[in-house]
N, C-alpha and C positions, 0 to 999 in steps of 0.2 A: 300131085297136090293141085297142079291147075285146072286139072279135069274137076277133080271135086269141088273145086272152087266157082267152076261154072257151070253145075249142075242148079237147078234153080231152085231156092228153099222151099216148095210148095211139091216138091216131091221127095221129101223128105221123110217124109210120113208123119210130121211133127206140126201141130197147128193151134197158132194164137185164137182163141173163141170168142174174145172183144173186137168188135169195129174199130177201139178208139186207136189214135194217133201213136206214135212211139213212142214220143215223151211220156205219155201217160202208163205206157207199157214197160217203159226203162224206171219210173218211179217205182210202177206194181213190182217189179222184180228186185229195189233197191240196190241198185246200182251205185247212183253216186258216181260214174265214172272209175270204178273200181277196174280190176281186167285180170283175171287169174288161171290164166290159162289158154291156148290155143285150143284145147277141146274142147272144153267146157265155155268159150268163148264163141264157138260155133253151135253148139247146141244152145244158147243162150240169143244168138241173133238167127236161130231159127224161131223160137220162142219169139221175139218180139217183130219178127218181118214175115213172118208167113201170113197166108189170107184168113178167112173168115169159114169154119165148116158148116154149115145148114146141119142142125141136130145136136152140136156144144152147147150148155150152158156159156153163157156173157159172165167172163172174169173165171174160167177153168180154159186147162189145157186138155188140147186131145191126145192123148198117147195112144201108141197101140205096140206088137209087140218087137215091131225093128226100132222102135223109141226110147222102150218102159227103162230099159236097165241105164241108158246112156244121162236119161234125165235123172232118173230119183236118185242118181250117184251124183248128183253136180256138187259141187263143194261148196258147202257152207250156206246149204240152203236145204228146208224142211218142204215134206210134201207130203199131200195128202190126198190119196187117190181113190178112187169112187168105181168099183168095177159093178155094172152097169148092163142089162140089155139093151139093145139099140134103140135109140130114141124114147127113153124111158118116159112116164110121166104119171101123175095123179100126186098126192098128197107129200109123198117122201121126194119127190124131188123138186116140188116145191122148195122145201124146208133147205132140201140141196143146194137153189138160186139166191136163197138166204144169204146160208152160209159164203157163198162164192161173193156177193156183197159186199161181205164184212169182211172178208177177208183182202180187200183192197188194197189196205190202208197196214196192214205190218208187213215188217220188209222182210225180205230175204224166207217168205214162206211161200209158196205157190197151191191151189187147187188143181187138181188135175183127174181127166178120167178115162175110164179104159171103156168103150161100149166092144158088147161082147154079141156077135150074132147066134144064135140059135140052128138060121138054117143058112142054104147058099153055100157063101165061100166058107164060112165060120168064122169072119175074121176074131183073130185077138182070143179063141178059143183054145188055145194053147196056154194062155195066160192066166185061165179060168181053173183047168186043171194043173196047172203048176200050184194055184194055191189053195188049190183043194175047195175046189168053190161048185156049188149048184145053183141053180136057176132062183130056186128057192131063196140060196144065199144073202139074193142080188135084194136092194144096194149093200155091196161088203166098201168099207170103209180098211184101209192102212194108212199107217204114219211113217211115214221115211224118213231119214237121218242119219247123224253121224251114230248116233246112238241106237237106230233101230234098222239096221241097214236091210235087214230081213224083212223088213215090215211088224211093227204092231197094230192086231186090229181090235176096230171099235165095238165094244160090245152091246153099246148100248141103244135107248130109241133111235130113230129116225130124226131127232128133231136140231134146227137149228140151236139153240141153247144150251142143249145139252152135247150135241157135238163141239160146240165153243168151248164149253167150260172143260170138255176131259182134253180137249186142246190146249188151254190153260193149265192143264194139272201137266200136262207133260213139256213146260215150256213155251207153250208160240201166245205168245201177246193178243191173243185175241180178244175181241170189244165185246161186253156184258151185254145179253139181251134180256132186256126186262128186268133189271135193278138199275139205281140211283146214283149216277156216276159222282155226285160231291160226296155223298156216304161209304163210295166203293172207296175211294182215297180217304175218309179218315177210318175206315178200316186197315187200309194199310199199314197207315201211322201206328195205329192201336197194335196191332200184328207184334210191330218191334219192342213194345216196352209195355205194354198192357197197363197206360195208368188211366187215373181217373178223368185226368183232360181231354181225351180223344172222346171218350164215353160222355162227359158236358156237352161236348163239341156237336157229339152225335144226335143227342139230346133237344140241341141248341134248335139245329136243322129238324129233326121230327116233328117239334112243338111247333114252328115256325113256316118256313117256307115249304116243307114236304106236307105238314098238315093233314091233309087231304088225300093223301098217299100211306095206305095201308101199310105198307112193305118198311117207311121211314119208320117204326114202330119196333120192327123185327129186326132191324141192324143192331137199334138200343138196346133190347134183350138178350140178345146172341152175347154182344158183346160183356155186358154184365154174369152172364152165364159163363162166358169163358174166363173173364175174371177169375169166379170164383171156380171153376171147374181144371181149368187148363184149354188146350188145345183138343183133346180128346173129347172131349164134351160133343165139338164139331163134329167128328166121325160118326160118333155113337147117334147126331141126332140125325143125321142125315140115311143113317140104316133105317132109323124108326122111321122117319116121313117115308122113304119108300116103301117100306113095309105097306103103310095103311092107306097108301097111292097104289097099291096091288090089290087091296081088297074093298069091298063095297063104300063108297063113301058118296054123298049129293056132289053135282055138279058145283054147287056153293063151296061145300067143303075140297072137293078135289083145286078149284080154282086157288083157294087160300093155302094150301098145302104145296100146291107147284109153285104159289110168289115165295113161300117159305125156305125151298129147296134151292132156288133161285140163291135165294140171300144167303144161303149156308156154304155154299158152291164159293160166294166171296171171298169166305173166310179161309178157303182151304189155295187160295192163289198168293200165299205171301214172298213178297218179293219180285212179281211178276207182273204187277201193271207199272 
C-alpha cells in the first residue's frame, strides 16, 4: 500500500482537464467533505490532483482503459462519457464544450471521455470494441450509474440542448439552454397541481417582462393545453414537432419549432429542477 501510495497520480492514467484550483475541483465533484471509501477515495483525488492533458475538453475527464471501469463505478456519482477519436473537433464537439460548461455547477455528476486512436498504439481501442462502436459511431455518448451500470446511450443529435434535456429526463439536474428560467419554475409549480394560478402567473410573466420573447407565449399555451389535455398532450406534441423538424420546413420555421421543442422538453422534467 506504501508503494502505491507513492506512485505519483499523473501516472495513473487518470486526468483532471481543467487548469482550475482544487477547491474548484472538489466543488465540480460535490464533495462537501464527504469521504466514502478508501478506493473510491483515491480514484477521486486522482480526479481532482492530476495535471492538465493537451487534447481534453476544460471541465471533462480523461479516461482510458486501466481507468473507464474504476471510475464510472464511483459510488453515488452519474457519468457521462464521450468516446471520441483523438483530438476530435468541428461542430459536435463544440456543442460537446457546451455541454462540459454546464455541466459545472450539478453535483455529484462528472463529463468524461474516452479518446480512441485509430492508428499507432490504439490506445483505448479495446474500449471501442467492447461496446461495439465504429469510427462512424464517434461521438457515442453513455450514462453511467447506479441504474445504468452497463451504460445507456444517447441516441439523439449532437447538440448541447438536447443532450441536456435527455440528461434531465433520466435524472441529472442539468441547466436549460435556451428557455426562460422564471417560467421553467412556474412550470414546475404547474406540473404538481395543474390549477389556474400557475397558468395567471405564466401569463403574468408572458405579457410583461418576457414580452419580447417568443417562447414566453409557448409556456402559456403548453400549459393551458395540458390542462385540458393531461400530461400526454406533451409527448404526443413533441413526436409531431420532430416529425416536421425531419421534413422540409424555412429556416424561420425550423427556428420556431426548435424554441418550441425546447419548451416542451420543460414540461417532461417534473420534479427535477
Amino acid at each position: 500500500q506504501a508503494e502505491a501510495a507513492a506512485t505519483p497520480l499523473s501516472q495513473q492514467g487518470l486526468t483532471w482537464a481543467s487548469a482550475q484550483p482544487r477547491k474548484r475541483a472538489a466543488k465540480f465533484m460535490g464533495f462537501s467533505g464527504r469521504w466514502f471509501g478508501s478506493a473510491a477515495a483515491a480514484v477521486a483525488a486522482a480526479l481532482l490532483l492530476a495535471p492538465t492533458v493537451e487534447g481534453t475538453v476544460q471541465g471533462a475527464v480523461k479516461l482510458d482503459n486501466y481507468t473507464f471501469d474504476k471510475v464510472v463505478s464511483l459510488p453515488g456519482h452519474t457519468f457521462l462519457v464521450k468516446f471520441d477519436q483523438s483530438y476530435a473537433y468541428g461542430d459536435k464537439e463544440d456543442e460537446f464544450k457546451t455541454l462540459c460548461k454546464l455541466s459545472y455547477a450539478v453535483p455529484m455528476f462528472l463529463i468524461a471521455e474516452v479518446p480512441v486512436q485509430e492508428y499507432g498504439d490504439k490506445e483505448n481501442d479495446d474500449l471501442r470494441d467492447r461496446f461495439k462502436l465504429t469510427k462512424d459511431d464517434f461521438p457515442a455518448f453513455y450514462l453511467f450509474n447506479q441504474a445504468n451500470k452497463d451504460g445507456l446511450r444517447y441516441s439523439g443529435d449532437v447538440k448541447a440542448d438536447d443532450l441536456s434535456a435527455w440528461l434531465r429526463r433520466n435524472g441529472i439536474k442539468m441547466p436549460s439552454i435556451g428557455t426562460i428560467s422564471d417560467l421553467d419554475e412556474v412550470v414546475q409549480k404547474f406540473l404538481k397541481d395543474k390549477t389556474d394560478t400557475h397558468i395567471s402567473e405564466a401569463t403574468k410573466l408572458a405579457e410583461g417582462q418576457y414580452s419580447t420573447d417568443r417562447k414566453a407565449s409557448m409556456y402559456v399555451k403548453i400549459m393551458q393545453k395540458v390542462k385540458e389535455k393531461g400530461e400526454a398532450y406533451v409527448t404526443g406534441e413533441l413526436a409531431r414537432v420532430g416529425k416536421l423538424l425531419a421534413g422540409k420546413v424555412t429556416p424561420e420555421k425550423k427556428a420556431e419549432l426548435n424554441d418550441k421543442l425546447k419548451i416542451l422538453n420543460v414540461f417532461t422534467l417534473k420534479d427535477e429542477l
